[in-house]
Structure formats: C-alpha cells, structure tokens
C-alpha positions in Angstrom: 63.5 141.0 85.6 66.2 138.7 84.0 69.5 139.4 86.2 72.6 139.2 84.2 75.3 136.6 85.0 78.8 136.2 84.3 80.0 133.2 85.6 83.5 131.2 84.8 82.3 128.2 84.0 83.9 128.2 80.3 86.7 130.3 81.3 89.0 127.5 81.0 88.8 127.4 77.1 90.3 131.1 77.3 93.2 130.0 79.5 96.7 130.8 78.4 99.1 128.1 79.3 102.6 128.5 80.5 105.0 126.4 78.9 105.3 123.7 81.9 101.2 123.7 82.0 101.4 122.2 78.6 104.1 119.5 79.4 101.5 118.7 81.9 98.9 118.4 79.7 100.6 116.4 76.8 101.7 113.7 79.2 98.5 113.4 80.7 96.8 112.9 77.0 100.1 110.6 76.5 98.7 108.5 79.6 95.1 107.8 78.6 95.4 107.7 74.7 98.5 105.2 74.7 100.0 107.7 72.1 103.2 105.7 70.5 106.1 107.4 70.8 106.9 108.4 67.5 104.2 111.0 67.4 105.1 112.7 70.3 107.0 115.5 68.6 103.7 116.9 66.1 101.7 116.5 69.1 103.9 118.7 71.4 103.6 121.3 68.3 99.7 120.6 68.1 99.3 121.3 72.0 101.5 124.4 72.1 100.2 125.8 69.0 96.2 124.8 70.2 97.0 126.7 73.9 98.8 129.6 72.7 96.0 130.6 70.3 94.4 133.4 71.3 92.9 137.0 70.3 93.2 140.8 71.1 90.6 142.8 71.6 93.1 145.6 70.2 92.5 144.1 66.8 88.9 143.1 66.7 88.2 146.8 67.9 90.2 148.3 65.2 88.7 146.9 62.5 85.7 145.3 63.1 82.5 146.9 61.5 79.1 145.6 60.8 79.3 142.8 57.9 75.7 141.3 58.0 72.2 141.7 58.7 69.6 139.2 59.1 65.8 140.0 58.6 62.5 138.6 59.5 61.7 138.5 63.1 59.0 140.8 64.0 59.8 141.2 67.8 62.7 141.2 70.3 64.7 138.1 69.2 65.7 136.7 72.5 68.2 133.6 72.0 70.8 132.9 69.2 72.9 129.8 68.6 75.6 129.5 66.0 77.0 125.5 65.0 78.3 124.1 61.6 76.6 121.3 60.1 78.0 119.2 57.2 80.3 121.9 56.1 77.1 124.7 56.0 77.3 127.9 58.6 74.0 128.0 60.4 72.6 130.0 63.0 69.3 129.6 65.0 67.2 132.4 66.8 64.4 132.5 68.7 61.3 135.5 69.4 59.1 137.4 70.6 57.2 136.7 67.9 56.7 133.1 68.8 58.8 131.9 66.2 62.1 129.8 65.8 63.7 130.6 62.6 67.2 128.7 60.8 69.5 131.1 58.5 72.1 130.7 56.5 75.0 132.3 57.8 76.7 132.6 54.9 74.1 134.3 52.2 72.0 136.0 55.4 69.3 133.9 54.3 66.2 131.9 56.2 66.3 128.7 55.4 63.2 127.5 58.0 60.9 129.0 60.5 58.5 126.5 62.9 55.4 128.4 64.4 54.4 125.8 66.6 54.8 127.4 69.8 52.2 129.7 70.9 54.1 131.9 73.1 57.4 133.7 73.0 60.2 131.6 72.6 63.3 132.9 75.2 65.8 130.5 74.2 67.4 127.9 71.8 69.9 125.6 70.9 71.6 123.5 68.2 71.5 119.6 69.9 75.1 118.2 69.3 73.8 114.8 70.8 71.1 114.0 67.4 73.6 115.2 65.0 76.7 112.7 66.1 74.3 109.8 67.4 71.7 110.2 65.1 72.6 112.2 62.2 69.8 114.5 62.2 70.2 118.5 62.7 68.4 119.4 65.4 67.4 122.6 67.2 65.8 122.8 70.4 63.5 126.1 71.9 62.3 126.8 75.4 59.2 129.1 75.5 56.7 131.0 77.5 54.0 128.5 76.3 55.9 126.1 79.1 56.9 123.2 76.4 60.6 122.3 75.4 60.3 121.4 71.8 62.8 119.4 69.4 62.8 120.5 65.9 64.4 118.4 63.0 65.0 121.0 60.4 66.2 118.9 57.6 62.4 117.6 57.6 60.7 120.5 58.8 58.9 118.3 61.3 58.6 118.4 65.0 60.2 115.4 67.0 59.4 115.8 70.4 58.1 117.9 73.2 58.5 117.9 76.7 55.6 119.6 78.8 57.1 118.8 82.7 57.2 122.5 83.8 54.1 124.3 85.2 55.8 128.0 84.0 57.3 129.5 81.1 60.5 127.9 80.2 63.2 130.8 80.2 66.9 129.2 79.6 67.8 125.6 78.1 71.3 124.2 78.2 73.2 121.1 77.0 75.9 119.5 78.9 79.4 119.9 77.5 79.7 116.4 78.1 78.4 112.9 77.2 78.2 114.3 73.7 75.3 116.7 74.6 72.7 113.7 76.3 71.3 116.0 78.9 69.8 119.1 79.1 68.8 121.3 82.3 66.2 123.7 81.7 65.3 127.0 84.1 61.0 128.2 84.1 58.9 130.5 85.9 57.5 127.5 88.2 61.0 128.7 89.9 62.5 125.0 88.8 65.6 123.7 87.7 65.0 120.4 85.6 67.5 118.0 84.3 66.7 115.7 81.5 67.9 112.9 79.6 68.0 113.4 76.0 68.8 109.8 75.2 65.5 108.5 77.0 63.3 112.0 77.3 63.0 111.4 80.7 63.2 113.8 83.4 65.7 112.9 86.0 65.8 115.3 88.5 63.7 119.0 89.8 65.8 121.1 91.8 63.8 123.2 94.2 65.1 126.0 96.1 64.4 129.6 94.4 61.9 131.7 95.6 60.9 133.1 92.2 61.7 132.5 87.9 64.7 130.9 86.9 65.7 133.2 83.7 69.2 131.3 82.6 70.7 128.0 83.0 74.4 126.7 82.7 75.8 123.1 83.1 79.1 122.4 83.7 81.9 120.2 85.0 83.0 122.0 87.7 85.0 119.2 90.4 82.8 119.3 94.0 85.0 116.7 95.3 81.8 115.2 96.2 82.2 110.9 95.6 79.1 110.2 97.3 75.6 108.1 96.0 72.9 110.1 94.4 69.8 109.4 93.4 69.9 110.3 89.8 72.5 108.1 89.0 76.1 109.1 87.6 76.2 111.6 84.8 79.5 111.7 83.2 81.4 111.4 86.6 81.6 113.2 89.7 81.9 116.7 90.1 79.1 117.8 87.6 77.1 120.9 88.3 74.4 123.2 87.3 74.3 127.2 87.6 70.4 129.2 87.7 70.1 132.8 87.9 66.6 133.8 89.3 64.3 136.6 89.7 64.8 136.3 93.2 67.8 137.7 92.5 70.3 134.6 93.5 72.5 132.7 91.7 72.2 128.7 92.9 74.8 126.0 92.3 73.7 122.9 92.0 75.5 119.7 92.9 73.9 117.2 89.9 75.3 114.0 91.7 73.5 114.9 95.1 70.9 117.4 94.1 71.9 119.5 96.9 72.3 123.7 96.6 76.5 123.8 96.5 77.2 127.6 96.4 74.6 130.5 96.8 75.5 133.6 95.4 73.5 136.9 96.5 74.4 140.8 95.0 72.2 141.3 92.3 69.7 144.0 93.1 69.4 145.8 89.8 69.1 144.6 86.4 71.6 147.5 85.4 75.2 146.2 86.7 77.2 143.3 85.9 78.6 141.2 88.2 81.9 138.9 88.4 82.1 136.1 91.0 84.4 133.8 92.1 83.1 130.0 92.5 85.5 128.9 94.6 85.0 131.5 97.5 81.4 132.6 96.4 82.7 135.7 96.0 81.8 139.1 94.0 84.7 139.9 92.2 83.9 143.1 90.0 80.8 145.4 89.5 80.6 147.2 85.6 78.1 149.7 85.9 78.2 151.2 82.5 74.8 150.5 81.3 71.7 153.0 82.0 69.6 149.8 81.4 68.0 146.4 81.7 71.4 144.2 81.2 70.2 141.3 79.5 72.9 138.9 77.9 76.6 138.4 79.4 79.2 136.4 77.6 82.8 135.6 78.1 84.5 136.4 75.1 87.4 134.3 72.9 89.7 138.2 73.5 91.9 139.1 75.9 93.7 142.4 76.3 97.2 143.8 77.4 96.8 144.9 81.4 99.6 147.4 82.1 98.8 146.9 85.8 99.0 143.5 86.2 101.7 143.1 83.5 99.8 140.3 81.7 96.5 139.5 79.2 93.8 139.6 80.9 90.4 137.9 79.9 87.3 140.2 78.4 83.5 139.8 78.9 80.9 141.0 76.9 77.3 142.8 78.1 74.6 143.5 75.9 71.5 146.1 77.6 68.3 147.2 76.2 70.6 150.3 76.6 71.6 149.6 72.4 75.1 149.3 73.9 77.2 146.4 73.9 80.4 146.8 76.0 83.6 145.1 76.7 85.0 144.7 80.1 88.5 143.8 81.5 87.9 141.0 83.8 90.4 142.9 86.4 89.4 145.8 86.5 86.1 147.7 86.4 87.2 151.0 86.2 85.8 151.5 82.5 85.0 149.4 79.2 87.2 148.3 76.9 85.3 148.8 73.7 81.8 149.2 73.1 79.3 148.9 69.5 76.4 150.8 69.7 73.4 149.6 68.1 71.3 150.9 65.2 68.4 152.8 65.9 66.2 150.3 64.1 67.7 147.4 67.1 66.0 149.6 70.0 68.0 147.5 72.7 70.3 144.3 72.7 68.7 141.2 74.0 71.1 138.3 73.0 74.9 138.3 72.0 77.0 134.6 70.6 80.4 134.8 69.8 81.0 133.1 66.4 84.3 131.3 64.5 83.1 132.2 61.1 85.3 130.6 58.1 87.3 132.5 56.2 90.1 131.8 53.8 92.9 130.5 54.4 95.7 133.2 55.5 99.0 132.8 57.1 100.2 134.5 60.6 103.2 136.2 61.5 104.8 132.8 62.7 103.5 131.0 59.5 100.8 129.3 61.1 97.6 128.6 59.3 94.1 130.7 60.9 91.1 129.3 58.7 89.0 131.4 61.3 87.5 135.0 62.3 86.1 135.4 65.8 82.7 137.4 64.8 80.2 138.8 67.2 76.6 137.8 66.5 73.9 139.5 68.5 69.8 139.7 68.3 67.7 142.7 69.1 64.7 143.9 70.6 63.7 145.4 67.0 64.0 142.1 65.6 67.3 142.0 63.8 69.9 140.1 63.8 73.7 141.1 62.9 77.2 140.0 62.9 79.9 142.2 63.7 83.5 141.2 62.9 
C-alpha cells in the first residue's frame, strides 16, 4: 500500500525571510547577474515584496468553498497537475480508468482525453522542458501498463514512449532544474530510474528497495559530495532523488554517485502522516487524524499564527480515502488545522495540487497588486475532480 510522504524538499519556496536574509540574497543575485547599479533600488523592493509574500490559512479557511467541478472520469483519478500555457489555465489528470484527460480550468471543460495506455494510469505531469525548448505542450503519464508515455496535446498525437521498467510505473517527476531535462520515475520492479529528456535515454537504475516504489521526488538538495560519477553532471553537485516504497522506507538518493544517502524507516500504516527531518534522518511529527489509507501529502503555499512558538508556522495538507482532507501545523501534531470533507459522490481523496488560479486584479492593504488566488484542486476515488478556493 502507497505510504504517504511529506518531505521538505520544496519547503524553501514557503520560507519567510528576515530582513538581513534578503540583503543576502539581493547581493548575491547582484554578483552573478552584473546588475548596474541604478536598478538596485526596484530590485530591493521586488526581493522584499517577492519574500514577504505569503498566505494564512485563517483566510482560505474562512471563506473558501467549493467553486468547480470537473466530470468525466469513470474511476479513482489518481494524479493531477495544474500549469499555464500561452495565457490558457489547464489542468491534467490521470485514472483508473486508463485514461489521461486535459481540461480547461477556466470553463471546467475537457479539452482532450488519450486512451492509449491499457492499464491505470497513477500519475502525470505537464513537461516544462518541450514547452520552453520546443514549443509544444506536453503532458507526460506513468501507468500500470509499465510505459512512460509523452503526449503532445496540441496535436492529439503521441510522441514518445519509454518501456525500461519491468513493473507498473507508480510516480514520475521532473527536475526543478535544467529547465525540466530529466525525469526519475518510481515502478513496481522496486526501481528508481533517471532519464534524460533531451536524449530519451536512461541514465541511471537505482537499486536498493525491497518492494514498489509508489512516489518519486527530485531535488537539489546540497550532499557536499564533489566526487566523479558515472552518470555524468546533472545541473551540479548536490542533486538528489526521494522514493517512498512499499517496503515501507523512504530512500535518498545521491544522483551524482548513485549511492543510497539517507534511509528513512517509521512507516508501518498507511493511516498516519509523517514529518522528517533530512538533515538528521529524523521523524519530526506523527498526524494521526485519518481512519484511512492516506494517500496524497502536500506542503501547502499557507502558514498559520503559532501562539507557542510566537511565529508562522508552515502547513501540510493530507488527503485519505477517509473523504477528509486535513491541514496540519508543521510544529505541532496535537490536532488539524482545518479540514474539507468530501462529497459523498468522491468516496475517498486520492490526489490533492495546490493551484495559483488568476483572478482580477485587486489591491492589498499595503497597495500591492495580487493577480492571484491560492486554490486547492484535488481528484477522487469516484472520479471527480474539484477546486476548492
């Protein structure tokens, strides 16, 4: 059974700076850009006003509510992506029903579905690396059927496929750098593969779990490792891949040497979710809420007021088979935040993606512009999709 996994690797997107963090980081972006000297003043405001950015739970939970509804999966919809092409709102989803569909996120409409894979698909992804090298919007799926497949939705064709597992592929993820070229991919043969988009090649399996690999992360988290490797330099040292397994272990994997960094052990039931620590390999928090089969995690863009600690603190986000999603307080596990029950027509939550959806233009309290809502998209095991926000 899929083991759920909350891991920090994006956490540093939610950070709030302290003034003295931000003089750090504008004279670092000074150093490498050769910025002349009579922007510095804009940029100092564009910096403070990027870090300082952030949202309350508080308000999302106050007045959030159910705003749309997508139809037409038959079966548990198990992956969602959200991306903004050429101006247009899209999000992708994949099935049960062995389908990956494309819908407008604006009208609620579908605006494609490929039925080229003959098993469930369990996850997919908008590719960032076609659309700014090539052009072409792209979405790639990972099914039970064992194939990664590329689909170019503009032409309703299929571009590639990649068939190097032996097991159901259950997790696909891009790297957050090189513009998107690779993508490392967890499957049932209990594999972690690493490919390179720009070639299709495969450059590297990493062996070591003892069952399924259910989800996959990539990220560039420093190892302070500057040896050789034998898959060549990816986007500099320090680079690293996460896999959650059925054999209930969570692996990190030095791409650079290939070698098992971090091994993470805890998970026994499918029910909790767990916090850990990367640096020390340490479990952090256990939220037991749920009174079942956890199945999607996410750090979310909120952060709420902790009297205790006298600061924000960062929130996650579970979704269970349950029909609960629930908000948790990094710090402390002594309850949820917030929670969103789902309808009875969703029977369970199976995939959550937190979504900036445009809006109009409205002004803050300290006159700043926010062209954005933060928007909680999440698929179910009835086969509907919706957006809460």
């Amino acid at each position: 059974m899929q083991q759920a996994l909350v891991i920090s690797f994006q956490s540093f997107k939610k950070l709030i700076f302290k003034e003295e963090d931000i003089q750090i980081i504008i004279q670092h972006w000074i150093r490498i850009s050769n910025i002349k000297l009579g922007w510095i003043n804009n940029f100092d405001k564009l910096v403070v006003d990027y870090a300082t950015t952030f949202f309350m739970l508080d308000t999302f939970s106050s007045s959030s509510k159910l705003i749309k509804t997508f139809i037409g999966h038959t079966d548990w919809v198990n992956s969602i992506d959200y991306s903004t092409f050429n101006g247009c709102q899209s999000i992708c989803s994949g099935s049960d029903d062995k389908t990956v569909r494309l819908w407008d996120v604006n009208d609620g409409k579908q605006i494609k579905s490929f039925n080229e894979h003959s098993e469930y698909v369990y996850c997919v992804k908008f590719s960032q690396y076609h659309y700014h090298n090539n052009r072409r919007t792209v979405i790639c799926s990972a099914s039970r059927d064992k194939t990664i497949r590329f689909w170019d939705f503009k032409n309703s064709q299929q571009m590639q496929m990649y068939n190097g597992h032996t097991g159901g592929v259950n997790g696909i993820e891009f790297s957050s750098f090189n513009g998107g070229r690779y993508l490392c991919s967890g499957s049932d043969d209990n594999t972690v593969c690493l490919w390179d988009i720009e070639t299709s090649k495969s450059l590297h399996v990493f062996n070591g779990h003892e069952y399924g690999v259910e989800c996959v992360d990539i990220s560039p988290m420093q190892s302070n490792n500057n040896n050789s490797n034998s898959i060549g330099v990816i986007g500099g040292n320090g680079y690293t891949i996460c896999s959650g397994s059925c054999d209930n272990t969570i692996r990190i994997w030095d791409i650079e040497t290939t070698k098992i960094l971090i091994t993470l052990k805890g998970h026994i039931y499918s029910v909790c979710v767990r916090l850990w620590d990367i640096r020390s390999g340490k479990q952090i928090q256990v939220f037991t809420k749920h009174q079942s089969h956890v199945y999607s995690v996410e750090y979310s863009p909120f952060v709420v007021n902790n009297i205790e600690i006298g600061d924000n603190s960062n929130v996650i986000c579970s979704g269970s088979t349950d029909n609960i999603i629930r908000f948790w307080d990094i710090r402390s596990s002594k309850k949820e935040l917030y929670l969103i029950k789902g309808d009875k027509k969703d029977a369970g939550i199976r995939a959550l993606k937190f979504i900036p959806l445009k809006t109009k233009k409205k002004k803050s309290t300290d006159n700043r512009n926010i062209g954005c809502d933060i928007n909680l998209c999440y698929g179910s095991l009835g086969g509907l999709i919706h957006i809460w926000g």
